[in-house]
Structures are given as structure tokens and as C-alpha cells.
N, C-alpha and C positions, 0 to 999 in steps of 0.2 A: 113720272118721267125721269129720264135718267141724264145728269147733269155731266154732261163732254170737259173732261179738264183739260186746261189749252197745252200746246206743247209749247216748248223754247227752242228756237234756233238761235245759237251763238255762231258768225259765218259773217267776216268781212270782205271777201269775195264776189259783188255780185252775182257771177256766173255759178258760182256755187250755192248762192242762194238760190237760183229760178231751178236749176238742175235739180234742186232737193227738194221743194215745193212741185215740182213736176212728176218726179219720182214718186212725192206721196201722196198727188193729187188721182197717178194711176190706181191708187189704189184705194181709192172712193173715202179717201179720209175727209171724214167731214169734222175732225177737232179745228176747232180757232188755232193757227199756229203765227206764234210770237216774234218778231224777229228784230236779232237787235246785232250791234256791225263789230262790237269790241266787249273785252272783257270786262271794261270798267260798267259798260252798257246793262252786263249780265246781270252782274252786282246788285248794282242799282236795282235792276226789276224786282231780282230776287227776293231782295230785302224792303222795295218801297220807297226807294228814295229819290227825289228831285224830279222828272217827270213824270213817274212810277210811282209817286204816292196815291192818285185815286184808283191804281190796280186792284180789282178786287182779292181777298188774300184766298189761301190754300195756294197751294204749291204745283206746280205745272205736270203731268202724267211722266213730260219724259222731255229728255235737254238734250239736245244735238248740239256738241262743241268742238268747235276748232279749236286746236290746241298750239297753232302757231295765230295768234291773237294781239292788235295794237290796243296798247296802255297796261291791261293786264292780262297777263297767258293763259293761256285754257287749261294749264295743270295747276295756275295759283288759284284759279276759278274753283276747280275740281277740288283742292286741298281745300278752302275758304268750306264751300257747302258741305266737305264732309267733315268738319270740324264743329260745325253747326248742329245742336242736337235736332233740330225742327226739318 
């Protein structure tokens, strides 16, 4: 059996979140998809910290990020994980 890796939604927007969960609901995705409202939120998941430590680990298929993001922006986000060898 083949194991679905979850996606990430970074999207502080509401309206923006159901519209993209809508979006890829059309289209019979059946991945777990993640969603979390800030960049420090991101972070955290990423790496396991503070709520996100019992995440299971392996790294998410694919990151949907806002790039205008509260606490931290979605291009410190983007710089931080690709600085990251993992």
C-alpha cells in the first residue's frame, strides 16, 4: 500500500484557505492536507516544535505558502527550509 504524504497549507486568510481546499478537493485529492495560519506556525510544524512535536516525521509532498504572512513571511519561511539540508 502506498503511503499519501500530507500536504502544507501556509494561508492566514480564511477565505483563502476554503478556496484552496475547494479547489483541491475538485480534484479528488485525497492527501491529509495541513493547515496552519502563520509563518512561525510553518516553522514549528516543519521542524516539530511546541504543538507539532507528536507530527509524524518525513517531510510534507508539497507547501502551499503565502508569502505576505503574520510573525514570520513566507520568503523567511522559503529561505529558512531551503537552507535546511533535510
Amino acid at each position: 500500500m502506498i503511503e499519501l504524504k500530507r500536504l502544507l497549507l501556509v494561508e492566514d486568510d480564511p477565505k483563502d484557505v476554503e478556496l484552496t481546499l475547494e479547489a483541491l478537493s475538485e480534484y479528488n485529492l485525497v492527501n491529509e492536507v495541513i493547515v496552519v495560519r502563520d509563518g512561525e506556525e510553518a516553522l514549528d510544524y516543519l521542524y516539530r516544535k511546541g504543538k507539532f512535536q507528536p507530527v509524524p516525521s518525513g517531510n510534507p509532498a508539497a507547501i502551499l505558502l503565502d508569502l505576505k504572512l503574520p510573525k514570520v513571511n513566507g520568503l523567511e519561511v522559503l529561505g529558512r527550509i531551503r537552507a535546511d539540508e533535510n
